[in-house]
TORKOL-4160 file (C-alpha; in steps of 0.2 Angstrom, whole numbers, padded with zeros to 4 digits, m for minus):
384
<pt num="1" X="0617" Y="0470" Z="0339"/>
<pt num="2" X="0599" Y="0469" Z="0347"/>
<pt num="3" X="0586" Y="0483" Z="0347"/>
<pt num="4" X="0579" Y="0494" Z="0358"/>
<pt num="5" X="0563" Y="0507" Z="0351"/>
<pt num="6" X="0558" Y="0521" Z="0364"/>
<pt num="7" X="0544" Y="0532" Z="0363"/>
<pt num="8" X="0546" Y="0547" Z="0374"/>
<pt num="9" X="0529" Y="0557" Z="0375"/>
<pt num="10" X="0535" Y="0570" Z="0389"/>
<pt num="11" X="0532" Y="0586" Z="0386"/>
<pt num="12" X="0541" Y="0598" Z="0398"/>
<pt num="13" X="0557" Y="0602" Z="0405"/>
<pt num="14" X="0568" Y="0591" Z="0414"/>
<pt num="15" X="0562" Y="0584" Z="0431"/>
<pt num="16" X="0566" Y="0567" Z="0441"/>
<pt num="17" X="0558" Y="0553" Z="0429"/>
<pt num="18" X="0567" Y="0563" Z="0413"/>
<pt num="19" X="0584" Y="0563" Z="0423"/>
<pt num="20" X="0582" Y="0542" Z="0428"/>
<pt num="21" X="0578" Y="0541" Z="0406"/>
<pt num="22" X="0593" Y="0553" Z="0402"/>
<pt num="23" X="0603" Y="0539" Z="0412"/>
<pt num="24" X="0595" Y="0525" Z="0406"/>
<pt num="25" X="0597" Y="0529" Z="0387"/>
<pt num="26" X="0617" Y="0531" Z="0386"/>
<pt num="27" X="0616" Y="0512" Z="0396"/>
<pt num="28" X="0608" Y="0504" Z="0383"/>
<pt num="29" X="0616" Y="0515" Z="0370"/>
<pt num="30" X="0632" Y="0503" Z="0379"/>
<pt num="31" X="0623" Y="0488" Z="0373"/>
<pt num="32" X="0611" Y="0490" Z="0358"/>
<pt num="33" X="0606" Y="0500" Z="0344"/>
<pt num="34" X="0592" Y="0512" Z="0350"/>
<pt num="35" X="0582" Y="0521" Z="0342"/>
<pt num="36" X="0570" Y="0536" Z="0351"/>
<pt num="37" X="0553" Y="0541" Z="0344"/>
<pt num="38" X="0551" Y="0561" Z="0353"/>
<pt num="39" X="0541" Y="0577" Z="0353"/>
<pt num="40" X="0557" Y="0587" Z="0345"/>
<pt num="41" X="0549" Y="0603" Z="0354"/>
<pt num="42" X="0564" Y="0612" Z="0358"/>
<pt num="43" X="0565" Y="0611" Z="0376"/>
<pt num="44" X="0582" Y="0606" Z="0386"/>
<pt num="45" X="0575" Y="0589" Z="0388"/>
<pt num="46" X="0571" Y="0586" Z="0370"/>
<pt num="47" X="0588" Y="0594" Z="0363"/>
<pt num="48" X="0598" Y="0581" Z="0378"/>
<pt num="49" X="0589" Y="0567" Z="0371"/>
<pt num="50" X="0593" Y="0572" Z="0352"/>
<pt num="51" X="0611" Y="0571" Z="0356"/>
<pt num="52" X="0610" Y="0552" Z="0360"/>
<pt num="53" X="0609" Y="0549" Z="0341"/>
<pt num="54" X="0595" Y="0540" Z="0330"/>
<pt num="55" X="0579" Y="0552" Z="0335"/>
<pt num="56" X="0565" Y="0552" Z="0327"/>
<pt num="57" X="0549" Y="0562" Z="0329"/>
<pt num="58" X="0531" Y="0560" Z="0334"/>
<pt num="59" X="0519" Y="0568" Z="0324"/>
<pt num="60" X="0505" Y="0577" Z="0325"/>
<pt num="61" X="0509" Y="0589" Z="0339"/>
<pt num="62" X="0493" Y="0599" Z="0337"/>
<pt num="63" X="0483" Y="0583" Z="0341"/>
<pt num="64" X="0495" Y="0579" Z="0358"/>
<pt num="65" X="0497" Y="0596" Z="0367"/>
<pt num="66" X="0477" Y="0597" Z="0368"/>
<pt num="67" X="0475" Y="0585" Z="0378"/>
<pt num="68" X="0495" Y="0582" Z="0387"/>
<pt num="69" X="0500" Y="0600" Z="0384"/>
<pt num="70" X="0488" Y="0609" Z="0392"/>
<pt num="71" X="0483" Y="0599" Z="0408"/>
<pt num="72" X="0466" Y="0599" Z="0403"/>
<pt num="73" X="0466" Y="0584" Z="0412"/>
<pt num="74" X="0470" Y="0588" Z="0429"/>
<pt num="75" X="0454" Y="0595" Z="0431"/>
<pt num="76" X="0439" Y="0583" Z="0438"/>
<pt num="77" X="0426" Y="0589" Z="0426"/>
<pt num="78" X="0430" Y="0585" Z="0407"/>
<pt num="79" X="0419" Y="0593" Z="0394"/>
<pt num="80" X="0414" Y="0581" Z="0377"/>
<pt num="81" X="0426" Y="0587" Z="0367"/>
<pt num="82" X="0440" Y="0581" Z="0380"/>
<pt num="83" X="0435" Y="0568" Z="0380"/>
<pt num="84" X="0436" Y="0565" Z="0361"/>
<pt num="85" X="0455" Y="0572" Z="0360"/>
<pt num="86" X="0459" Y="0560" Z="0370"/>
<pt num="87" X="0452" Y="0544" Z="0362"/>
<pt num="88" X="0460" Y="0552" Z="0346"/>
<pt num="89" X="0477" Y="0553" Z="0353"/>
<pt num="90" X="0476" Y="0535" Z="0360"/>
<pt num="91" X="0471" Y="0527" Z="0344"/>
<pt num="92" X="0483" Y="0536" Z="0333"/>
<pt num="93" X="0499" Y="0538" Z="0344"/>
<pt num="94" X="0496" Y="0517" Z="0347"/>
<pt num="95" X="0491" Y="0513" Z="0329"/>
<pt num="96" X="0509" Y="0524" Z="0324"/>
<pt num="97" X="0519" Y="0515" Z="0339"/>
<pt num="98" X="0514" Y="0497" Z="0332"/>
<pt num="99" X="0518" Y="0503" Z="0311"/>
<pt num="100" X="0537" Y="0510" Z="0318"/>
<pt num="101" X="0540" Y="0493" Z="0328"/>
<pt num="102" X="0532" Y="0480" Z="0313"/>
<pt num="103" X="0545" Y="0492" Z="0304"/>
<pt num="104" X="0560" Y="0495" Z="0316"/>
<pt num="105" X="0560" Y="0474" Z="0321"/>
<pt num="106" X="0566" Y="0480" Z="0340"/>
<pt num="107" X="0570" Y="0465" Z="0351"/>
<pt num="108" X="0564" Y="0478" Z="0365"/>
<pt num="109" X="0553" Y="0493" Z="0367"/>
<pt num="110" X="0553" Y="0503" Z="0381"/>
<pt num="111" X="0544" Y="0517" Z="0388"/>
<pt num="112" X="0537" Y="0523" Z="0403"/>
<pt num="113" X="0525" Y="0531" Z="0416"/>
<pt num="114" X="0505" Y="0529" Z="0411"/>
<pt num="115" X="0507" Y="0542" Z="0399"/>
<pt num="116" X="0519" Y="0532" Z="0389"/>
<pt num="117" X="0512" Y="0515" Z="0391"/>
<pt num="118" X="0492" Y="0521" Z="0386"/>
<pt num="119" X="0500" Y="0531" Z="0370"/>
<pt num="120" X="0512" Y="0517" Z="0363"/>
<pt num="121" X="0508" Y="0499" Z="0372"/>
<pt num="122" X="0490" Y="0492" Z="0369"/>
<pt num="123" X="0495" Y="0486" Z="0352"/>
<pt num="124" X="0513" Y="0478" Z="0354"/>
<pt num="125" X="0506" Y="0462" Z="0359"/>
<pt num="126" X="0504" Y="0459" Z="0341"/>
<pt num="127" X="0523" Y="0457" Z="0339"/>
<pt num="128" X="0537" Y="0451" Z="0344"/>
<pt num="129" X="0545" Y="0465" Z="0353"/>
<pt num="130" X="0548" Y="0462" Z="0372"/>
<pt num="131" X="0539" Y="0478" Z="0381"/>
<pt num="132" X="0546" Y="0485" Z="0396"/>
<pt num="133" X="0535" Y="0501" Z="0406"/>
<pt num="134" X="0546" Y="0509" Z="0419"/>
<pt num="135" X="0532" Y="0516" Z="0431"/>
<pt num="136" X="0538" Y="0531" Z="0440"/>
<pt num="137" X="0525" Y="0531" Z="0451"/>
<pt num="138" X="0508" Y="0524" Z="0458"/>
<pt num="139" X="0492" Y="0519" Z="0446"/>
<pt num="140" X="0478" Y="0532" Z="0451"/>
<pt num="141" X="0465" Y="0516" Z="0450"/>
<pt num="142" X="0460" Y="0501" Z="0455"/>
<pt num="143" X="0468" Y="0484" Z="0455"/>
<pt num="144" X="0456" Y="0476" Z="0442"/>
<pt num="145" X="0461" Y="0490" Z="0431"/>
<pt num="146" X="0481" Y="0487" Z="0436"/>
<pt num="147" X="0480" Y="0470" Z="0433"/>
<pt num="148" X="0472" Y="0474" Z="0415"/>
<pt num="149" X="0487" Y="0486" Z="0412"/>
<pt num="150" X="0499" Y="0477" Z="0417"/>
<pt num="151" X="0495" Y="0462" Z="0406"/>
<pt num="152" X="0499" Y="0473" Z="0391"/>
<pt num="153" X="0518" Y="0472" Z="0395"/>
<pt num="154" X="0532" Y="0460" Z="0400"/>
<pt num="155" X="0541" Y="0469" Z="0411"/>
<pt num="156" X="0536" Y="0481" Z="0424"/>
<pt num="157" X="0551" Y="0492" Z="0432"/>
<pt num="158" X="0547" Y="0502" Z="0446"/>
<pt num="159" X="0560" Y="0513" Z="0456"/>
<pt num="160" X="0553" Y="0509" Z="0475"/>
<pt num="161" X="0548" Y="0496" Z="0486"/>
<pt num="162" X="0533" Y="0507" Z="0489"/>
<pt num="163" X="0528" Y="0505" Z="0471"/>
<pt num="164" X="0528" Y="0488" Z="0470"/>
<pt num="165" X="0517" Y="0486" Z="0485"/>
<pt num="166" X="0503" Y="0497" Z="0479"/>
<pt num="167" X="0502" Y="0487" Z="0462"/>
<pt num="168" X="0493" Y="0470" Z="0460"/>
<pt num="169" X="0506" Y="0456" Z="0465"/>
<pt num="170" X="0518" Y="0452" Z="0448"/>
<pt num="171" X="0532" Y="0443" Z="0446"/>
<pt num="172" X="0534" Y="0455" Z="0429"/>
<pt num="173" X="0536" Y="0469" Z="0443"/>
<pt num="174" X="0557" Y="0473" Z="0446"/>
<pt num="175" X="0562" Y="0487" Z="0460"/>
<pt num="176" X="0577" Y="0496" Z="0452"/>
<pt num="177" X="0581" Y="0512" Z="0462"/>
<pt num="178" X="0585" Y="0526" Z="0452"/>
<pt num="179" X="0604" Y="0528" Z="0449"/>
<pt num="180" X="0612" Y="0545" Z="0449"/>
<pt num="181" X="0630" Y="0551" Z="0446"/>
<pt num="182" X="0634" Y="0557" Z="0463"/>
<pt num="183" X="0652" Y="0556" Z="0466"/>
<pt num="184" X="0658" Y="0576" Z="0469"/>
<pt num="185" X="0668" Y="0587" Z="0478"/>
<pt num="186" X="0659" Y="0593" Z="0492"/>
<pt num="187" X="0662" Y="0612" Z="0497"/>
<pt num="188" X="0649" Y="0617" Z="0509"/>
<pt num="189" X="0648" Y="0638" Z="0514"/>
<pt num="190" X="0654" Y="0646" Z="0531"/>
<pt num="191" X="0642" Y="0646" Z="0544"/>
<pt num="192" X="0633" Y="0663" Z="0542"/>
<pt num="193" X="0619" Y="0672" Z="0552"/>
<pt num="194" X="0606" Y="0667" Z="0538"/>
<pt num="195" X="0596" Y="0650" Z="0538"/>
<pt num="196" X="0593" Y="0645" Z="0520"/>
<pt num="197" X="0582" Y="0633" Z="0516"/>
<pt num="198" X="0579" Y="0627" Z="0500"/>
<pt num="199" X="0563" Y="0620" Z="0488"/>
<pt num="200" X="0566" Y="0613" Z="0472"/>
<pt num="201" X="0553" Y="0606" Z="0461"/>
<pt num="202" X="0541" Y="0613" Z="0446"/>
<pt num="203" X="0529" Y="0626" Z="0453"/>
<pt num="204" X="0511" Y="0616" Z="0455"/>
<pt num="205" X="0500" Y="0612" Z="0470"/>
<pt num="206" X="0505" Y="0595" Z="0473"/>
<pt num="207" X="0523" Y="0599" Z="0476"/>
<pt num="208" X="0517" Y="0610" Z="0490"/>
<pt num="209" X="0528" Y="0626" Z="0492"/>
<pt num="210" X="0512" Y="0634" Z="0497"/>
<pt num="211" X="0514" Y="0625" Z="0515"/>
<pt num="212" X="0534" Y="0631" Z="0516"/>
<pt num="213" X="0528" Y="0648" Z="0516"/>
<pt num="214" X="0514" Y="0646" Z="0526"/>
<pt num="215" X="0528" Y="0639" Z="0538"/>
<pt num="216" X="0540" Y="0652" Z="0539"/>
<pt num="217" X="0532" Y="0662" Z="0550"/>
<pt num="218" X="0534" Y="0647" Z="0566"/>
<pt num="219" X="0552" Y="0643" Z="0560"/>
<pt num="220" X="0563" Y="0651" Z="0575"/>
<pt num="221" X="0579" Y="0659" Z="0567"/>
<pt num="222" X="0579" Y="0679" Z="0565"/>
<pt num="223" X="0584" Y="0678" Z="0549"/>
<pt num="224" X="0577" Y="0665" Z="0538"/>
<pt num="225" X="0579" Y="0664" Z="0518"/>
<pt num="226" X="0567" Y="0651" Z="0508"/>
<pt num="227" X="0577" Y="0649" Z="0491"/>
<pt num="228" X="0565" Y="0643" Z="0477"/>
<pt num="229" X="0570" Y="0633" Z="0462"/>
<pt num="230" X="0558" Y="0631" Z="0448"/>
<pt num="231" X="0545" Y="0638" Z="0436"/>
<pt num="232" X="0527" Y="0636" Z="0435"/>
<pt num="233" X="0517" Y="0626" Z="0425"/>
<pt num="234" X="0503" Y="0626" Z="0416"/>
<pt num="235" X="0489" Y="0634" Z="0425"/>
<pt num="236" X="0474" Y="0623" Z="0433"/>
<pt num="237" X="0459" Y="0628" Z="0428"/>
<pt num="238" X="0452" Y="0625" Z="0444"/>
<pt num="239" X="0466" Y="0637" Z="0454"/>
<pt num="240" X="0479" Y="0646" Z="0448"/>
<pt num="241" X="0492" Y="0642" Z="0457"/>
<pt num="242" X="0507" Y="0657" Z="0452"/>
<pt num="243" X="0491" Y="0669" Z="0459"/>
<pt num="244" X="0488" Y="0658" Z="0474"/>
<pt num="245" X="0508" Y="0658" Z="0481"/>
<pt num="246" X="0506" Y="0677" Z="0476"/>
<pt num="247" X="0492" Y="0680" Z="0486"/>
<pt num="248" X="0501" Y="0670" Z="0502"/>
<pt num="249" X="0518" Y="0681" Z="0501"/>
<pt num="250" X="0508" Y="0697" Z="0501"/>
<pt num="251" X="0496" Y="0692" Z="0514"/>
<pt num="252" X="0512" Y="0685" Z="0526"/>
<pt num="253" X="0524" Y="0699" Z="0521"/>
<pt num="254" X="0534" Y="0686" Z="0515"/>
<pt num="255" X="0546" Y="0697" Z="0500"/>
<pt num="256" X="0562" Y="0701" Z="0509"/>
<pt num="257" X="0561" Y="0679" Z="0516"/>
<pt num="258" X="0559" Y="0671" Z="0497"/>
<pt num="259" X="0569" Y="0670" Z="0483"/>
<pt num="260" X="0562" Y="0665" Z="0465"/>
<pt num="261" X="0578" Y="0657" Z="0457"/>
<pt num="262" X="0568" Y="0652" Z="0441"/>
<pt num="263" X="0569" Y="0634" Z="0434"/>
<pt num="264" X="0590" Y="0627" Z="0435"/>
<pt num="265" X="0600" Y="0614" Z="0424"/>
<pt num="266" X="0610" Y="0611" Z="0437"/>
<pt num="267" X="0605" Y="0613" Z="0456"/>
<pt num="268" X="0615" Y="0603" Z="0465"/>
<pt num="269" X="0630" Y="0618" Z="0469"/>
<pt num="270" X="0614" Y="0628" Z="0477"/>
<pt num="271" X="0608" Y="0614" Z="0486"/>
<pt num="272" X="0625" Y="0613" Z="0492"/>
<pt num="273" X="0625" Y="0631" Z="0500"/>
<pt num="274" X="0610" Y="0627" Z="0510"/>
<pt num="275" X="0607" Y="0623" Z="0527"/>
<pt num="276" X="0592" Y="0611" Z="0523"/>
<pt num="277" X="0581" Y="0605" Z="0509"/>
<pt num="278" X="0562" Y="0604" Z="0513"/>
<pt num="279" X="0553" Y="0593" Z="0499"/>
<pt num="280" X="0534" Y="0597" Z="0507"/>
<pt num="281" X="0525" Y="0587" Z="0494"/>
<pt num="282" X="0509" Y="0583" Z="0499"/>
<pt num="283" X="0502" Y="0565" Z="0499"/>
<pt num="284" X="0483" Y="0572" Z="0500"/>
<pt num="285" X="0475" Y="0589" Z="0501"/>
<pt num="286" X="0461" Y="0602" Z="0498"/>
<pt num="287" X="0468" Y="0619" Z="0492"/>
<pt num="288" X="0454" Y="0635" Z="0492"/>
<pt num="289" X="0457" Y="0652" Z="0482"/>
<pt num="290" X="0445" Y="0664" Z="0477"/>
<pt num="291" X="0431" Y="0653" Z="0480"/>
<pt num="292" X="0435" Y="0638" Z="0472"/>
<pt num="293" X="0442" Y="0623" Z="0478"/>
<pt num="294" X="0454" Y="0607" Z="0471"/>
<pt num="295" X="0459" Y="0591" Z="0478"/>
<pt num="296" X="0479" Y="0588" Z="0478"/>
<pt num="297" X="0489" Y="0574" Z="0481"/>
<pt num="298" X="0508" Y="0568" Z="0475"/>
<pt num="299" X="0512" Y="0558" Z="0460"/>
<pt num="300" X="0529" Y="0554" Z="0469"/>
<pt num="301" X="0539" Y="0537" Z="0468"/>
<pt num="302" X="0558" Y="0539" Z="0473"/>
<pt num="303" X="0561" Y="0556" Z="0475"/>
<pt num="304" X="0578" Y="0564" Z="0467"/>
<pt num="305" X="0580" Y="0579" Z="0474"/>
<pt num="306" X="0581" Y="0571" Z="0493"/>
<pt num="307" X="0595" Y="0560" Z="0485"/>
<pt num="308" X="0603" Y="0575" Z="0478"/>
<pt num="309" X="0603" Y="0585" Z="0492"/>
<pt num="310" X="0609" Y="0569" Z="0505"/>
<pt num="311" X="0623" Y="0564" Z="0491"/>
<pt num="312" X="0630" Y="0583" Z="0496"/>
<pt num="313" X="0627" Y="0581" Z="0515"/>
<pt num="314" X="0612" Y="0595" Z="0516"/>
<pt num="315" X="0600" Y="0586" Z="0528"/>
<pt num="316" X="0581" Y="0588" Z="0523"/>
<pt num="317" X="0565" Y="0588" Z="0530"/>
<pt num="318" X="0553" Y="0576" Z="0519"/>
<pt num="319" X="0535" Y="0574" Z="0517"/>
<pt num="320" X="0532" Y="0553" Z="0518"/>
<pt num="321" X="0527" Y="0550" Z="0500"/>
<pt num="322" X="0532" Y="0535" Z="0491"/>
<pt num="323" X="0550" Y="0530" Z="0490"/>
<pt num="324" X="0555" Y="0545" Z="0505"/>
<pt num="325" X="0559" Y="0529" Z="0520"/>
<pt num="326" X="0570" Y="0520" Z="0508"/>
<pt num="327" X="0581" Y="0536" Z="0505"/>
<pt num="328" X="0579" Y="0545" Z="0523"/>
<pt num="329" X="0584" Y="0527" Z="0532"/>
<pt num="330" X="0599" Y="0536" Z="0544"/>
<pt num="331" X="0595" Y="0549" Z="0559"/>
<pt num="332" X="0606" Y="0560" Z="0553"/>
<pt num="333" X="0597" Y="0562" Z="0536"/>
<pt num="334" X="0584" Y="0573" Z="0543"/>
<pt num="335" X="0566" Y="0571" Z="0547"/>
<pt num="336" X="0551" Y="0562" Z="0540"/>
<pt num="337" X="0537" Y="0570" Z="0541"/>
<pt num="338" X="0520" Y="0563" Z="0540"/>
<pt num="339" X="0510" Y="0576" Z="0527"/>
<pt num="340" X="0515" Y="0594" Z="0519"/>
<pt num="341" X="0508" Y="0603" Z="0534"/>
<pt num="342" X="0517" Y="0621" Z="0539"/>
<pt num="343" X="0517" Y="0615" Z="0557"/>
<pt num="344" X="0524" Y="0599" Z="0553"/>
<pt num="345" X="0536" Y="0608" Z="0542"/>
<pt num="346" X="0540" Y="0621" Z="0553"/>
<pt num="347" X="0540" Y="0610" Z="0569"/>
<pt num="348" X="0555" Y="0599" Z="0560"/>
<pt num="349" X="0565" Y="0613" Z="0555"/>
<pt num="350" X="0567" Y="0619" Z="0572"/>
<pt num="351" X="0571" Y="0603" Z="0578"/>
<pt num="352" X="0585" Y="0603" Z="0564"/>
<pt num="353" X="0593" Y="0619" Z="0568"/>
<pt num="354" X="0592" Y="0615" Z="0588"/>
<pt num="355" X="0601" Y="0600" Z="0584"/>
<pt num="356" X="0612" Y="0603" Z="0571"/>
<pt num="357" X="0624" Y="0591" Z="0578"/>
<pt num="358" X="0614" Y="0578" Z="0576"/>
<pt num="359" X="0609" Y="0580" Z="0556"/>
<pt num="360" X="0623" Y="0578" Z="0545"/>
<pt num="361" X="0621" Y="0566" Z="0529"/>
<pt num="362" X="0633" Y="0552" Z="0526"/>
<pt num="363" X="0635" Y="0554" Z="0509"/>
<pt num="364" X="0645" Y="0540" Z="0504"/>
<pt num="365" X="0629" Y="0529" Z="0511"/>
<pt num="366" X="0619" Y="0536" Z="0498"/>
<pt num="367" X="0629" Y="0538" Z="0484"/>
<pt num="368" X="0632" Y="0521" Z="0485"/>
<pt num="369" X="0616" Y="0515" Z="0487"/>
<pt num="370" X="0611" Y="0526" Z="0472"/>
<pt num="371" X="0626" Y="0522" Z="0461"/>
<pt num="372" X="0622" Y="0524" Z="0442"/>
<pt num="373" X="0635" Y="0507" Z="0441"/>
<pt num="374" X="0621" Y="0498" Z="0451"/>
<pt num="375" X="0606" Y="0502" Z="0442"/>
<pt num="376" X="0614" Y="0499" Z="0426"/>
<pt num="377" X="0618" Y="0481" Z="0431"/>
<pt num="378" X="0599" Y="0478" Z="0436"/>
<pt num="379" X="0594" Y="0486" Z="0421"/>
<pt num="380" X="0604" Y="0475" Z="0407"/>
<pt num="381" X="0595" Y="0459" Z="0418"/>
<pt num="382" X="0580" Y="0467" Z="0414"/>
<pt num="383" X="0582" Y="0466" Z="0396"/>
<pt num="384" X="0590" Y="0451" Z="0393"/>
């Protein structure tokens, strides 16, 4: 039986990319003998993957988490020392990803977004292994730079049309959307005098909550409930954003309209229950709080949760990041919107609930388009 190495450098909870690599490991479990190189940290993610058999860890968690753990490198000023734990973990983590493949011997090894490929692929050339980087989203730089990247691998899989385009032209460069099991009963709630709209995503300024509450207050319904599912993570050190959402709930007497649910394994019976998911995040922004000020923008590619909440015939309202036009395609799916403004949010949700008629999902469209049986097909091609 083949081989397949993955090295999994995440290091949070579950979120969309984690969900596509929580599919894609029992596939090629179908297939081949894997074997996962992990942070065994103890989080939901980490414990999911143990169960898929031969795990083995990453050391040096000390080393990682000061440079990945702490976002550090969000920021746009980056002290000496930064700099330095980052070369470090570079040259270690590739200089241990190259000794466990020269020892594994796998026909493939896999991993994915930048985070993965700079930590485990600038060294596999020197084998034999066939390297395939599943980018999640777009490369923050320039084409020269891509094209240098890009060489280090053989295959490229990317889960949008969008993605492809804004990478230098490569044959190596696959679109496989993102498969999902999506086949459910659907038991949507009585109509009710509440309008519950829903957000789910992790709590940080790129996934813009900020600009659904800054919306509620142009939405026309009597009795509106924003229903939030997610935790914050770690804090900017240019604007902390749990203070910053604080600040806007006070200011807008905002208490009696939100709901903090916390972070949820599974959100898809919640999404069910609402009227309309809003995914507000934003493509490109300047956020100011307490004097300081930080530059925002999406690291979006194919967006789950609007697949989710279409498979369940909740209709949303969705900001045009990468991916969003080739999973809103239908009328009834909701509204595109161009940027994670409140008065382009709140100008779509009261068309929505003006014309309710006219939004209501086909779920069957998407489920097949997003079927776990058709990504797995592309992705054995791929590693063949």
């Amino acid at each position: 039986m083949k081989k397949v190495v993955i090295f999994e450098f995440f290091t949070g909870n579950i979120a969309g990319a984690q969900k596509v690599t929580l599919n894609i490991i029992p596939m090629l479990k179908k297939k081949y003998d894997v074997v996962i190189f992990q942070r065994l940290n103890n989080t939901l993610y980490s414990d999911t993957v143990k169960e898929f058999g031969d795990t083995k860890k990453i050391p040096c968690e000390s080393l990682f988490t000061k440079v990945f753990g702490t976002g550090r490198f969000e920021g746009t000023k980056k002290t000496l020392m930064d700099k330095l734990y980052f070369i470090l973990n570079v040259l270690f983590f590739n200089v241990f990803s190259l000794f466990h493949v020269i020892k594994e011997k796998p026909d493939y090894t896999y991993t994915y977004d930048p985070r993965g490929f700079v930590l485990s692929c600038l060294l596999l050339k020197l084998t034999k292994t066939k390297v395939i980087w599943h980018l999640h989203s777009k490369l923050s730089c320039s084409d020269k730079v891509s094209k240098i990247m890009m060489s280090f691998v053989d295959e490229i899989i990317v889960p949008s049309q969008n993605i492809k385009d804004s990478l230098p032209e490569d044959d190596k460069v696959k679109v496989i959307y993102n498969g999902f099991d999506l086949k459910r009963e659907i038991a949507k709630n009585p109509v009710d005098d509440e309008l519950n709209l829903s957000f789910v995503g992790s709590l940080v300024a790129h996934k813009g909550l900020h600009n659904i509450l800054l919306a509620l207050k142009d939405i026309n319904h009597s009795n509106v409930k924003l229903h939030v599912y997610g935790s914050y993570a770690h804090s900017n050190p240019l604007l902390n954003y749990e203070d910053y959402i604080s600040s806007i709930i006070s200011e807008n007497a905002l208490q009696d309209k939100v709901i903090f649910h916390g972070w949820c394994s599974n959100v898809i019976p919640e999404i069910m229950k609402s009227d309309l998911l809003i995914f507000p995040s934003v493509i490109n922004q300047t956020l100011s709080f307490k004097g300081e000020t930080m530059n925002v923008n999406s690291s979006e590619a194919l967006p789950t949760i609007v697949i989710e909440a279409l498979s369940v015939e909740t209709p949303v309202v969705a900001v045009n990041t990468p991916g969003i036009s080739e999973i809103v395609v239908e009328k009834s799916d909701g509204i595109i919107i161009d940027e994670s403004e409140p008065v382009l949010i709140a100008n779509a949700v009261n068309e929505i609930i003006s014309n309710q008629e006219c939004y209501h999902p086909d779920s069957k469209l998407i489920i097949n388009k997003f079927s776990l049986e058709e990504m797995q097909q592309h992705i054995y091609n791929t590693f063949k």
